[in-house]
N, CA, C and O atoms as a printed pandas DataFrame, in Angstrom:
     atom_number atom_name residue_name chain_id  residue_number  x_coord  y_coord  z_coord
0              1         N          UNK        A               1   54.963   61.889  186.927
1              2        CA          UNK        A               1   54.043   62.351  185.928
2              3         C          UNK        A               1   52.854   61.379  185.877
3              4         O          UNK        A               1   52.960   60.154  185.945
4              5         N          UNK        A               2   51.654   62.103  185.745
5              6        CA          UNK        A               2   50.314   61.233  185.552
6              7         C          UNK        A               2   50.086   60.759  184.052
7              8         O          UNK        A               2   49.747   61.569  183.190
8              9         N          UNK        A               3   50.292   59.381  183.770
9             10        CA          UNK        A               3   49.821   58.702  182.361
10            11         C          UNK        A               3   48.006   58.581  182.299
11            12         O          UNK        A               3   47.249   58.369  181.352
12            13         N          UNK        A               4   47.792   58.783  183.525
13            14        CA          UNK        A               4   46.309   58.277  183.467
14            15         C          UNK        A               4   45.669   58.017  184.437
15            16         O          UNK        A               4   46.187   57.462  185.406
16            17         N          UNK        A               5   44.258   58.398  184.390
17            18        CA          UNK        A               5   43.356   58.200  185.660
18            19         C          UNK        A               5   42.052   57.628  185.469
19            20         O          UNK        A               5   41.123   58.151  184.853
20            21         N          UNK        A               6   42.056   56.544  186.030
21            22        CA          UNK        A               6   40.716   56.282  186.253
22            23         C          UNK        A               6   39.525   56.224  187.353
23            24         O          UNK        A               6   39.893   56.181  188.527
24            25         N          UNK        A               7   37.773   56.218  187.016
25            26        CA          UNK        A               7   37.108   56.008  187.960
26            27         C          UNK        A               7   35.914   54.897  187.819
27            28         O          UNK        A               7   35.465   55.018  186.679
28            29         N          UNK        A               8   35.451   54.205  188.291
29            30        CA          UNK        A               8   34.727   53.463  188.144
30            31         C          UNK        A               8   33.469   53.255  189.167
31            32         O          UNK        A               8   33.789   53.816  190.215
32            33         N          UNK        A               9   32.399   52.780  189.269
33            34        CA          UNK        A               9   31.309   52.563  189.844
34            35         C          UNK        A               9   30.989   51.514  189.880
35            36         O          UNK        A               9   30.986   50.834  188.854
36            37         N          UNK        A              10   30.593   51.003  191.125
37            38        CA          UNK        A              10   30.065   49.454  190.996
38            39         C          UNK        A              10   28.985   49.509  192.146
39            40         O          UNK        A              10   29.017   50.119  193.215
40            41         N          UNK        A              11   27.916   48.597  191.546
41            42        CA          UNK        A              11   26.367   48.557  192.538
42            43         C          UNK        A              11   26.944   46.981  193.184
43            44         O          UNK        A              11   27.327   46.076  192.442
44            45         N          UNK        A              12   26.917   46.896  194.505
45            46        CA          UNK        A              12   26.944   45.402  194.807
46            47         C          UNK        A              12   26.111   44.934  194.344
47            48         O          UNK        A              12   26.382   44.260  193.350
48            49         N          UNK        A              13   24.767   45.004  194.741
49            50        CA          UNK        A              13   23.780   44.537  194.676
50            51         C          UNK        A              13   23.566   43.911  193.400
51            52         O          UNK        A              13   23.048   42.795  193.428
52            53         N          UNK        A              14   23.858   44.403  192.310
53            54        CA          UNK        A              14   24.142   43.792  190.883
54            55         C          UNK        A              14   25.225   42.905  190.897
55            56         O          UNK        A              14   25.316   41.806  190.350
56            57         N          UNK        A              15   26.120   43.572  191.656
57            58        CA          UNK        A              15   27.538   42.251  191.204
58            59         C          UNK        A              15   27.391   41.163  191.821
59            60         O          UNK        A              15   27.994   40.222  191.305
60            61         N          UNK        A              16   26.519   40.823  193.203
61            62        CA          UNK        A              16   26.227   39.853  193.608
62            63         C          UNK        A              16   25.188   38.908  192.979
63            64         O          UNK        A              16   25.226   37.678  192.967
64            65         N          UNK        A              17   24.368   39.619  192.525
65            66        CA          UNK        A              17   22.942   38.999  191.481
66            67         C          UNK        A              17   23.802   38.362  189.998
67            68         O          UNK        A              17   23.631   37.205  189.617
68            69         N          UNK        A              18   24.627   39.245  189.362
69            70        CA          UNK        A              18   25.594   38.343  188.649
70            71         C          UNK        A              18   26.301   37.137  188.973
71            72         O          UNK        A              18   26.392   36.242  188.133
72            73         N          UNK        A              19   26.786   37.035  190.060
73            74        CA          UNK        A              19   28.138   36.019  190.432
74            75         C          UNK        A              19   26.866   34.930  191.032
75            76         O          UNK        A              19   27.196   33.778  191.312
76            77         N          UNK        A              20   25.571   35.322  191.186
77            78        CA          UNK        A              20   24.751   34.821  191.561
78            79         C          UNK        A              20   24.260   33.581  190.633
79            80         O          UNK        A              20   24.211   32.351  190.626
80            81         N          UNK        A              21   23.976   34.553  189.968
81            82        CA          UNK        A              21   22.994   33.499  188.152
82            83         C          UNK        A              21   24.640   33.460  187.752
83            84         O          UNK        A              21   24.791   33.779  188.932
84            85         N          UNK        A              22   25.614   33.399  187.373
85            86        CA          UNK        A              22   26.898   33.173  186.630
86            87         C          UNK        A              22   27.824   33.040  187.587
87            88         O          UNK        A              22   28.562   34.004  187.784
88            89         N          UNK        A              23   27.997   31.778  188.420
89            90        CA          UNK        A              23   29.201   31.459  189.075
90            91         C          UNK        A              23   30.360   31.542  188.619
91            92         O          UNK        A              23   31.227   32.176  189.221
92            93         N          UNK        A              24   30.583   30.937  187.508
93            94        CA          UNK        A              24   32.149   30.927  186.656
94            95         C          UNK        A              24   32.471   32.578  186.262
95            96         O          UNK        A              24   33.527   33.053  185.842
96            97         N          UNK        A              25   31.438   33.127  186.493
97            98        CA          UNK        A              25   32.337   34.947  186.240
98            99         C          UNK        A              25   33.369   35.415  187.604
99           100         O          UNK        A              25   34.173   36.341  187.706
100          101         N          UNK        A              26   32.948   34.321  188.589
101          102        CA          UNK        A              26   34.062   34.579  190.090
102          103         C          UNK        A              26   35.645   34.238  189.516
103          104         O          UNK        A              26   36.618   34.761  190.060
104          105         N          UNK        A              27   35.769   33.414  188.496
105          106        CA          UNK        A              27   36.971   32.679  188.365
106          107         C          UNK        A              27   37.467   34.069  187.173
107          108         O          UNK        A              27   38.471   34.771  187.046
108          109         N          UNK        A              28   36.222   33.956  186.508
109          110        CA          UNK        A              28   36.891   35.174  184.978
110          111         C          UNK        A              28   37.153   36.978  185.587
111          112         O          UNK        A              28   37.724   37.941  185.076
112          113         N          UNK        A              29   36.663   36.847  186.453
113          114        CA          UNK        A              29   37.045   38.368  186.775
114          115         C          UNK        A              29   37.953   38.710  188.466
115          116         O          UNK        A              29   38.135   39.848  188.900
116          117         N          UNK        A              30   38.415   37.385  189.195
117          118        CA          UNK        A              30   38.454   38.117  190.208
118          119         C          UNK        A              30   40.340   36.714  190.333
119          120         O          UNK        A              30   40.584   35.738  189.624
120          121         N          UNK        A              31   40.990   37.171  191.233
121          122        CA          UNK        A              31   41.954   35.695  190.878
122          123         C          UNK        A              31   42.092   35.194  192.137
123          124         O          UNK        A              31   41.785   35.870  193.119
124          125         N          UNK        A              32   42.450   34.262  192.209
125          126        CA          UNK        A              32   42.621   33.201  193.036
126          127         C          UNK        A              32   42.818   34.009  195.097
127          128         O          UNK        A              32   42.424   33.390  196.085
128          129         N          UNK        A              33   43.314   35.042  195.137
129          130        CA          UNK        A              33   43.433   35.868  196.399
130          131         C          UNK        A              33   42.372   36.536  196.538
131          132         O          UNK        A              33   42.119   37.252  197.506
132          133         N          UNK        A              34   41.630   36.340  195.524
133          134        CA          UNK        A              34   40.138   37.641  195.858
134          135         C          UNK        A              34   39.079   37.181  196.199
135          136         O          UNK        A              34   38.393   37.625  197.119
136          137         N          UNK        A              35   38.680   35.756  195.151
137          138        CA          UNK        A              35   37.762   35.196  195.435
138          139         C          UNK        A              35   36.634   34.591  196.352
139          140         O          UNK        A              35   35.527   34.322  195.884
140          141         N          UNK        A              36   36.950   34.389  197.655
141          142        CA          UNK        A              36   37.189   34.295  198.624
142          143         C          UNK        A              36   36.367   35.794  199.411
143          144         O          UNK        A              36   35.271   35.581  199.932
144          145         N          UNK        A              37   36.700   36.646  199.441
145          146        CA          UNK        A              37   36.409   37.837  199.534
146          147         C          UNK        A              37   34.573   38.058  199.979
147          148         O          UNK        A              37   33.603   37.477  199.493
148          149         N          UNK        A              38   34.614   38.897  200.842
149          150        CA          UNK        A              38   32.915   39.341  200.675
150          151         C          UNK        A              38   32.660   40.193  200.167
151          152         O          UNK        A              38   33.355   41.206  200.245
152          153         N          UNK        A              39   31.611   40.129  199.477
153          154        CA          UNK        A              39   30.815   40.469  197.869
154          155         C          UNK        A              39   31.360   42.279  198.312
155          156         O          UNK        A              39   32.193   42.717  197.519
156          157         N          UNK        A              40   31.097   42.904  199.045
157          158        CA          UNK        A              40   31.568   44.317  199.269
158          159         C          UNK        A              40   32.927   44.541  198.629
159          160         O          UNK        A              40   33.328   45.336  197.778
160          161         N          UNK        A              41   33.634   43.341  199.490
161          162        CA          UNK        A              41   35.035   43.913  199.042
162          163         C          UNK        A              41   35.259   43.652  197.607
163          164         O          UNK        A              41   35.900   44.383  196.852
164          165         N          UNK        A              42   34.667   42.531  197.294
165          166        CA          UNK        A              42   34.864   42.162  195.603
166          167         C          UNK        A              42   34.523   43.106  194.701
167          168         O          UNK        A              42   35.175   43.187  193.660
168          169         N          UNK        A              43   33.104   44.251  195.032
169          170        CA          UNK        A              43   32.999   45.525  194.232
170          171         C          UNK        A              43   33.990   46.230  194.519
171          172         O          UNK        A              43   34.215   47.146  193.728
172          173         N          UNK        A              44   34.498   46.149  195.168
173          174        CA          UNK        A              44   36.002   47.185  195.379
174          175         C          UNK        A              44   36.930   46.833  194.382
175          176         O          UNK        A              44   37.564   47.674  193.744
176          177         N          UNK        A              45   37.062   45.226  194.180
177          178        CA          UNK        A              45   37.862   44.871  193.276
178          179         C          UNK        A              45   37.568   45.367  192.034
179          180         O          UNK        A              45   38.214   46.245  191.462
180          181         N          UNK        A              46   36.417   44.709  191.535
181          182        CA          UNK        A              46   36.141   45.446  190.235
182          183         C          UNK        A              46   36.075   46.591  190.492
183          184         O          UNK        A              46   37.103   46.501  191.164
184          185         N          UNK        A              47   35.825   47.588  190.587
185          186        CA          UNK        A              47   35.819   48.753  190.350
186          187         C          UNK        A              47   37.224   49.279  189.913
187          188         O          UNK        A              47   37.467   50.061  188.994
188          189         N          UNK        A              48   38.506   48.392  191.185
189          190        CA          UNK        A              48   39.311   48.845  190.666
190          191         C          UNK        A              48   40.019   48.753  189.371
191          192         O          UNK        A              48   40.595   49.684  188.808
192          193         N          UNK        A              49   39.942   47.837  189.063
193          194        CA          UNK        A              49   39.723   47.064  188.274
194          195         C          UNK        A              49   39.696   47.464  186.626
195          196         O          UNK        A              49   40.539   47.534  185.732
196          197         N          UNK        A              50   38.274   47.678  186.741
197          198        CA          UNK        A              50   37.871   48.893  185.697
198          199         C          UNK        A              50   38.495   50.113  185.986
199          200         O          UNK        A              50   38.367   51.016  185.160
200          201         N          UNK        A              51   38.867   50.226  186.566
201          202        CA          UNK        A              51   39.675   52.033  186.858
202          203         C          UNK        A              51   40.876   51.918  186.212
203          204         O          UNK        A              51   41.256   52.881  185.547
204          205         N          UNK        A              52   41.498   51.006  186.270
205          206        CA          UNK        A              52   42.992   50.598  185.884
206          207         C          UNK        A              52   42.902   50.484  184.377
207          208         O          UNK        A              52   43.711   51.070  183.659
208          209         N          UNK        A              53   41.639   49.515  183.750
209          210        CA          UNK        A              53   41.905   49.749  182.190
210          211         C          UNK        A              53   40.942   50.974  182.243
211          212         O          UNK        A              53   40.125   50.529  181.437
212          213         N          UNK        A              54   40.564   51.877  182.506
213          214        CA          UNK        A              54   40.764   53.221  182.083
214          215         C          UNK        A              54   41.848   54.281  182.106
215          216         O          UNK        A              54   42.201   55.075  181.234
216          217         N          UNK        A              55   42.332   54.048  183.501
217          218        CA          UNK        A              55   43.898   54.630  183.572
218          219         C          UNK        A              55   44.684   54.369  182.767
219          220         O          UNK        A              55   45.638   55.146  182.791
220          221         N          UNK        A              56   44.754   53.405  181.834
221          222        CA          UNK        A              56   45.397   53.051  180.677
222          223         C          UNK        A              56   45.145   53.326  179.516
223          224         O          UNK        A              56   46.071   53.159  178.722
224          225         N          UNK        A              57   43.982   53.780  179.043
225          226        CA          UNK        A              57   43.073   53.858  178.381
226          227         C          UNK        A              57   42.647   53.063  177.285
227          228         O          UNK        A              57   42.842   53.357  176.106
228          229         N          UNK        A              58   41.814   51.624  177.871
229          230        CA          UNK        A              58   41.024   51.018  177.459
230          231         C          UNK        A              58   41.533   50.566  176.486
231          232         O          UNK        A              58   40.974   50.759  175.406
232          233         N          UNK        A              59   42.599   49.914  176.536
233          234        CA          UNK        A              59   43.057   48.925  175.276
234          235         C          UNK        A              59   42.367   47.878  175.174
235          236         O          UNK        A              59   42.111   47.348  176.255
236          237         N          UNK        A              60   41.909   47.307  174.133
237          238        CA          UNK        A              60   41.436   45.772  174.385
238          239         C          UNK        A              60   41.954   44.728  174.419
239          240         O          UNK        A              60   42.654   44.679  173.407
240          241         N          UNK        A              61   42.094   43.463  175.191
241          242        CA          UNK        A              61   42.784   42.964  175.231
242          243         C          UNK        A              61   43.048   42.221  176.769
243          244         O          UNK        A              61   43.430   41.080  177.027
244          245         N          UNK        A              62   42.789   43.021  177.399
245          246        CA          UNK        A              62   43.583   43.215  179.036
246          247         C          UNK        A              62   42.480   42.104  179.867
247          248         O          UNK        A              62   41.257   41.992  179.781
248          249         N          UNK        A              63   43.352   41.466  180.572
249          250        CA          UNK        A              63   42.683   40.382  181.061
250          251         C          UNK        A              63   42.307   40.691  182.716
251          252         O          UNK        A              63   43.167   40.945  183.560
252          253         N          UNK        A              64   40.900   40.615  182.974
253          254        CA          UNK        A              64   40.554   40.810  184.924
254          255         C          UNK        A              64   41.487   40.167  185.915
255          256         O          UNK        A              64   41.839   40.739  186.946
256          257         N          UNK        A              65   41.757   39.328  185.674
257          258        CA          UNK        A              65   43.058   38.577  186.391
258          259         C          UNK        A              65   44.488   38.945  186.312
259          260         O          UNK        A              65   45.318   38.432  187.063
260          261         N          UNK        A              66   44.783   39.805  185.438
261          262        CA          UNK        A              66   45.959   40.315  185.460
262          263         C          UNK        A              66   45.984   41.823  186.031
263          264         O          UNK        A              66   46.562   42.755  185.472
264          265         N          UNK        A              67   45.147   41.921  187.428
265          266        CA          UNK        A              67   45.105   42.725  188.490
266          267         C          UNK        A              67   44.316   41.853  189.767
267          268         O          UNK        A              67   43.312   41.180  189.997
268          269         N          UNK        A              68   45.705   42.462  190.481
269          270        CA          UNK        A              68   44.966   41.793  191.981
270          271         C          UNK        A              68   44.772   43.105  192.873
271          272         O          UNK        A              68   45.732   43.868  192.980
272          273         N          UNK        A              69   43.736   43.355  193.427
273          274        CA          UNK        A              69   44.018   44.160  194.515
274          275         C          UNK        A              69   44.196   43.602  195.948
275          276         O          UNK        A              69   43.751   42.546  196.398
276          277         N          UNK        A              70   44.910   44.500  196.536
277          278        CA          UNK        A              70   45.530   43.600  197.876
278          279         C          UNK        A              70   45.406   44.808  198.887
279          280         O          UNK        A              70   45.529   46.014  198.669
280          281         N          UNK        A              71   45.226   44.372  199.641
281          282        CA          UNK        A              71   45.092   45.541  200.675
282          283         C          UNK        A              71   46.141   44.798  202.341
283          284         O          UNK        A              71   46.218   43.647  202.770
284          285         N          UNK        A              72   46.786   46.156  202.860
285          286        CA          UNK        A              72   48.009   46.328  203.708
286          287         C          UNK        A              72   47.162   45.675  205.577
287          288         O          UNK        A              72   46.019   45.813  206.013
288          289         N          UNK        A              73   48.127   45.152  206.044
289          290        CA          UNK        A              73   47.751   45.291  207.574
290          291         C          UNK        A              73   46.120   46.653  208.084
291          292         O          UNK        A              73   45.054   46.519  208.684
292          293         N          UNK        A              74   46.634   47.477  207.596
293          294        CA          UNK        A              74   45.637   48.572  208.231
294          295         C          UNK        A              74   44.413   49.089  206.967
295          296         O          UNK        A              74   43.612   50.018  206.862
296          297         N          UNK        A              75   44.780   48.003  206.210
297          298        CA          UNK        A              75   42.980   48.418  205.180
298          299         C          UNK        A              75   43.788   48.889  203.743
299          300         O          UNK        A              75   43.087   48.554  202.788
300          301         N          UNK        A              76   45.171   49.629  203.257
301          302        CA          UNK        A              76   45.284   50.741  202.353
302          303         C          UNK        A              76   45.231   49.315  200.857
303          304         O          UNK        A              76   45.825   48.254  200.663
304          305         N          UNK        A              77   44.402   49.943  200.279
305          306        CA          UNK        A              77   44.874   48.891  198.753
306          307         C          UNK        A              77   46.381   49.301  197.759
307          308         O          UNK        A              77   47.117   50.243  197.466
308          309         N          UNK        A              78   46.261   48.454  197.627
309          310        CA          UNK        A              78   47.615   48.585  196.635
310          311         C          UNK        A              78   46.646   47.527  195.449
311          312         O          UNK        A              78   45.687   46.762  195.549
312          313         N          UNK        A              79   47.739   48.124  194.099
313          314        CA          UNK        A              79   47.431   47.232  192.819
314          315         C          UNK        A              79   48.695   46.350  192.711
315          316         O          UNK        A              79   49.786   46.851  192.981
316          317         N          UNK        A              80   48.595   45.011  192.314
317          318        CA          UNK        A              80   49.449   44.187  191.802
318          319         C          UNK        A              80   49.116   44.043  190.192
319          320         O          UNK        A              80   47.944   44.006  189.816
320          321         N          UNK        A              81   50.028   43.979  189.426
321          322        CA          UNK        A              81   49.695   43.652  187.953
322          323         C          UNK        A              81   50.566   42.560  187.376
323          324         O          UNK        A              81   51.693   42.291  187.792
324          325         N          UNK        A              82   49.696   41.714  185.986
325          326        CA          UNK        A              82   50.655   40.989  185.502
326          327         C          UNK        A              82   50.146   40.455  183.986
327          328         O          UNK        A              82   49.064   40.706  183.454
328          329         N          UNK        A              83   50.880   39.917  183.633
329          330        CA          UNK        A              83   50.482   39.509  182.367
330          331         C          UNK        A              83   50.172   40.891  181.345
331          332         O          UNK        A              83   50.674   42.015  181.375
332          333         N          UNK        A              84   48.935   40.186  180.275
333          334        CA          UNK        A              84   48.239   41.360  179.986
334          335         C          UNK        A              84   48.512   43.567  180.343
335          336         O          UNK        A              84   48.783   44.556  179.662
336          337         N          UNK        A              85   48.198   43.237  181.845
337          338        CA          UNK        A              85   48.143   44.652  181.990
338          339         C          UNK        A              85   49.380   45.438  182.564
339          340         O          UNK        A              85   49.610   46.647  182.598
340          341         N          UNK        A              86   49.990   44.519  182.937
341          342        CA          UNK        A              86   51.406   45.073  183.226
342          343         C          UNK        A              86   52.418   44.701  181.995
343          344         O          UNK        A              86   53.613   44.721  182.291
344          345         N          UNK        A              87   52.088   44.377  180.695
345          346        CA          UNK        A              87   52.500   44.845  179.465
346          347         C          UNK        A              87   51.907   46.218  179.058
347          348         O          UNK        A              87   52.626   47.216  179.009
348          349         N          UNK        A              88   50.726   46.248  178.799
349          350        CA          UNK        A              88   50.285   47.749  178.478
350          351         C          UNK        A              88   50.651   48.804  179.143
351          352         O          UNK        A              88   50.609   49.928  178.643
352          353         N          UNK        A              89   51.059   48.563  180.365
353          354        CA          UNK        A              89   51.797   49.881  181.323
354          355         C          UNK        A              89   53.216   49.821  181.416
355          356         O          UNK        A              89   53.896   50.837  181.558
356          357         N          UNK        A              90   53.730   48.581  181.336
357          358        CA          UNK        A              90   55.130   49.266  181.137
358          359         C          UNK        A              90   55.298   49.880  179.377
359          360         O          UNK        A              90   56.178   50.562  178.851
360          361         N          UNK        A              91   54.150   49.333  178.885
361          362        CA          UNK        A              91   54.611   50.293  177.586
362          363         C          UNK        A              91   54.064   51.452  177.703
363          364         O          UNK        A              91   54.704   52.332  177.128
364          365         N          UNK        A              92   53.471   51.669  178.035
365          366        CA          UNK        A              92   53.140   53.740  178.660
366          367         C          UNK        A              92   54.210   54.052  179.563
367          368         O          UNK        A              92   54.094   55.234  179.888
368          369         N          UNK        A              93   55.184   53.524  180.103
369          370        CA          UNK        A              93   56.078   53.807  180.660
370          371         C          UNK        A              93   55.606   53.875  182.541
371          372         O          UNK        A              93   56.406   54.213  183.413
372          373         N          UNK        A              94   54.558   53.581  182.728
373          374        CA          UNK        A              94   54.020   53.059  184.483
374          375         C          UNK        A              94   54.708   52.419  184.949
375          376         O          UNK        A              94   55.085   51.375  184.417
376          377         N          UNK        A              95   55.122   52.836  186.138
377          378        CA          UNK        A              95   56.411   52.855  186.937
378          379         C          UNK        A              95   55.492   51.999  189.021
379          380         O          UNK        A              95   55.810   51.127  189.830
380          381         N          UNK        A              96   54.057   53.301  188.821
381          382        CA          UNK        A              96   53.511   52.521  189.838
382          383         C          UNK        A              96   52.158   53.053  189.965
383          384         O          UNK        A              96   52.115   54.074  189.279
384          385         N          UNK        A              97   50.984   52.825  190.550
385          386        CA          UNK        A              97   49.730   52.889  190.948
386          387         C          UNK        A              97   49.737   53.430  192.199
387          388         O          UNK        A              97   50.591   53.328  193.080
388          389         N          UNK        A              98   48.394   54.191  192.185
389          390        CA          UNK        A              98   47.680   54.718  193.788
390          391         C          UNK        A              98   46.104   54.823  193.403
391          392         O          UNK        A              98   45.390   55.307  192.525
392          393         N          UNK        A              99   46.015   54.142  194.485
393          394        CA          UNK        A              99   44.403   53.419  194.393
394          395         C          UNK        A              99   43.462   53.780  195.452
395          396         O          UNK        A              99   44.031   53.767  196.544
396          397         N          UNK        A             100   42.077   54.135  195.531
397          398        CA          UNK        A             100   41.682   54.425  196.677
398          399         C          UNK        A             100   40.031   53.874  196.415
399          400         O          UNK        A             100   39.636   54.166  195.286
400          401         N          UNK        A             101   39.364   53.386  196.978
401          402        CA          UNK        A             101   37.969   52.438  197.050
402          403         C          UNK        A             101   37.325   53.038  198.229
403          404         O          UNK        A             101   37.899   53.215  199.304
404          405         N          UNK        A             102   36.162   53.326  197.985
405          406        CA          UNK        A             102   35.453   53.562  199.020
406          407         C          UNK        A             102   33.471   52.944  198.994
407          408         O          UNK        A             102   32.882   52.383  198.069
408          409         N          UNK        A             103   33.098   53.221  199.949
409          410        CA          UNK        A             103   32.061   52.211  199.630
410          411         C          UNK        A             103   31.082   52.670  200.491
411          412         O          UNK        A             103   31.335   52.348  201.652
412          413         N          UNK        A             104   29.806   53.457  200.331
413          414        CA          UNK        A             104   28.231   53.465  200.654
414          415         C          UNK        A             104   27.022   53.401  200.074
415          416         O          UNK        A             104   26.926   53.137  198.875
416          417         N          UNK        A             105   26.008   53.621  200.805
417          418        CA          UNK        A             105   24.611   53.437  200.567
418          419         C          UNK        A             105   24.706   52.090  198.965
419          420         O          UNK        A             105   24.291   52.352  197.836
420          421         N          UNK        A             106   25.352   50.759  199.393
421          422        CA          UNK        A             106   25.423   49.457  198.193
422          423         C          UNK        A             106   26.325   49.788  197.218
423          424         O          UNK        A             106   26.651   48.817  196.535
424          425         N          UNK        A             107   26.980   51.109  196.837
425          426        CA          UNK        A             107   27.669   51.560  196.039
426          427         C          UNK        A             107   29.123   51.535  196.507
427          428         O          UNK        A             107   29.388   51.911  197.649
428          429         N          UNK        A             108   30.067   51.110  195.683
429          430        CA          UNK        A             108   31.301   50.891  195.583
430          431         C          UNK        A             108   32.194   52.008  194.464
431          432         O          UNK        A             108   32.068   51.868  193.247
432          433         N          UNK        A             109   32.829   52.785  194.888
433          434        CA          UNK        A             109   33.632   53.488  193.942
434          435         C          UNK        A             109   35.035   53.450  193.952
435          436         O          UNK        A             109   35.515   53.227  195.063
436          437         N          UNK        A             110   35.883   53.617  192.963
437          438        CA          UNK        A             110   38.064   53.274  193.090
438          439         C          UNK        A             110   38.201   54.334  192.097
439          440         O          UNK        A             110   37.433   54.478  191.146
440          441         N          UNK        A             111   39.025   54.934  192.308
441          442        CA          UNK        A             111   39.763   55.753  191.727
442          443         C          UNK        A             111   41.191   55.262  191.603
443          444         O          UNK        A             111   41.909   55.061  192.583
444          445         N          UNK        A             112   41.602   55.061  190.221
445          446        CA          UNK        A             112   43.325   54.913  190.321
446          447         C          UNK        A             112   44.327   55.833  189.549
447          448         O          UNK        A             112   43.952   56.364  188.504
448          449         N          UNK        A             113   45.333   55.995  189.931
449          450        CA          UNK        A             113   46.166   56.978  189.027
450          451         C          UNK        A             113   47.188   55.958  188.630
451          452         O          UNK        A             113   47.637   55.076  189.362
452          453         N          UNK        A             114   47.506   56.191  187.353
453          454        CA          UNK        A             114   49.134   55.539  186.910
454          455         C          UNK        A             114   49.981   56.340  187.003
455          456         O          UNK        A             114   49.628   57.506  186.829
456          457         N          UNK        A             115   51.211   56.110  187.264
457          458        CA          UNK        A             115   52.154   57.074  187.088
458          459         C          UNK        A             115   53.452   57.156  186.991
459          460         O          UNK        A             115   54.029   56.684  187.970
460          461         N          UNK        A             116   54.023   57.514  186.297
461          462        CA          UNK        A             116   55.608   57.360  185.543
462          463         C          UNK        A             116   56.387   58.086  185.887
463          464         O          UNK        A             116   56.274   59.293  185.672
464          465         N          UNK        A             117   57.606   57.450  186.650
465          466        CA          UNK        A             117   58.465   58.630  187.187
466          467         C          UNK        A             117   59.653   58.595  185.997
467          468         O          UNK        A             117   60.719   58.319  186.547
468          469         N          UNK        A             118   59.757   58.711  185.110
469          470        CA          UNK        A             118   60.473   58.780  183.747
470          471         C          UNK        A             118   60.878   59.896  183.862
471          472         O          UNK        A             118   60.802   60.227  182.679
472          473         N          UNK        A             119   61.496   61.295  184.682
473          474        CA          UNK        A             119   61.975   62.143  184.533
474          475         C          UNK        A             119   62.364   62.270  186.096
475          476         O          UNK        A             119   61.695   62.169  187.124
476          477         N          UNK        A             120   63.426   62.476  185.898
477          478        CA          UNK        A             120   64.311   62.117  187.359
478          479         C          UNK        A             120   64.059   63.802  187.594
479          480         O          UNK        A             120   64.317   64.759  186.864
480          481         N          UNK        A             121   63.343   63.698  189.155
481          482        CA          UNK        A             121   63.735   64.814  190.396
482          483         C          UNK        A             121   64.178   65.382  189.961
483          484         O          UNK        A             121   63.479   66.097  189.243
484          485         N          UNK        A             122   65.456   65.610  189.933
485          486        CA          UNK        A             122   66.752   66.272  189.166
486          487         C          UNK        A             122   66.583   67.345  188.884
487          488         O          UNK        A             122   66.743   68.419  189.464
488          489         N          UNK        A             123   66.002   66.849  187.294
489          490        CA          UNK        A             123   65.537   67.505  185.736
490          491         C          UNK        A             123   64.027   68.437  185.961
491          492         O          UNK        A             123   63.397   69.036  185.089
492          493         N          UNK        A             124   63.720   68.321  187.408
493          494        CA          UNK        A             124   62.393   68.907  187.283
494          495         C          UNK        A             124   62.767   70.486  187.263
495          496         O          UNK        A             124   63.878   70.891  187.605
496          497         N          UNK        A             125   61.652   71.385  186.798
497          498        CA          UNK        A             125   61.655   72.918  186.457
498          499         C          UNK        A             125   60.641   73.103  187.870
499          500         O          UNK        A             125   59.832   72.446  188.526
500          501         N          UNK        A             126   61.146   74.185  187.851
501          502        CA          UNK        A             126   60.318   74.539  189.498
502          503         C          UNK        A             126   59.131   74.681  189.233
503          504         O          UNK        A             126   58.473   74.836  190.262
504          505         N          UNK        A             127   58.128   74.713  187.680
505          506        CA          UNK        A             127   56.902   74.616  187.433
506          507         C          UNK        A             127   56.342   73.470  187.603
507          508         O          UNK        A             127   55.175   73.101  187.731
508          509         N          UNK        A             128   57.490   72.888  187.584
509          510        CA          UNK        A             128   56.768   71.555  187.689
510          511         C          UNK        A             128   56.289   70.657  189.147
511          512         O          UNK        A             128   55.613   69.636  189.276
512          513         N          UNK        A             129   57.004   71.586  190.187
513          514        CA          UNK        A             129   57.162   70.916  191.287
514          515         C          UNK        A             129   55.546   71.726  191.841
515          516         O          UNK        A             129   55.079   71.474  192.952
């Protein structure tokens, strides 16, 4: 079942002109595996980022560092969570994430879904499948 979806937008070109004039926003928004990163992929981060506290829907509270995005041998991202935002989702009952980033003409976009498998296969009604 879908708890929530988010989408987000990010201009590099701005996020670099930020991290630019405000170095210490690299440490407040991105964590220790990301940082590192070129400025492209880092709008990927945020974006996802922001997608995730929308997929949740925007509690306040939720800390940028308590999401890492990580991406597999062949490119696919995955979300890691902790602290902060992996309290707010296991209390919506989020079980796991699917994330997808894509990126042209300086623009960065992520889409994420949350989603709770809280009703076992089983129990499903064939409407539901």
């Amino acid at each position: 079942m879908i708890v929530g979806i988010g989408v987000d937008v990010a201009d590099i070109g701005r996020l670099q002109a930020a991290l630019t004039r405000t170095p210490a926003l690299n440490a407040r928004l991105f964590t220790e595996s990301e940082r590192e990163l070129p400025i492209r992929a880092l709008a990927g981060c945020f974006a996802a980022k922001e997608a995730v506290a929308k997929a949740l829907g925007a509690p306040a509270g939720l800390r940028w560092t308590d999401v890492t995005v990580r991406r597999n041998s062949r490119g696919r991202p995955s979300l890691e969570t902790a602290g902060t935002v992996a309290d707010v989702a296991a209390s919506l009952g989020v079980t796991g994430w699917h994330v997808s980033i894509s990126h042209d003409a300086g623009i960065c976009v992520a889409m994420v879904v949350a989603e709770s498998c809280s009703q076992p296969a089983s129990d499903w009604t064939e409407a539901d499948r």
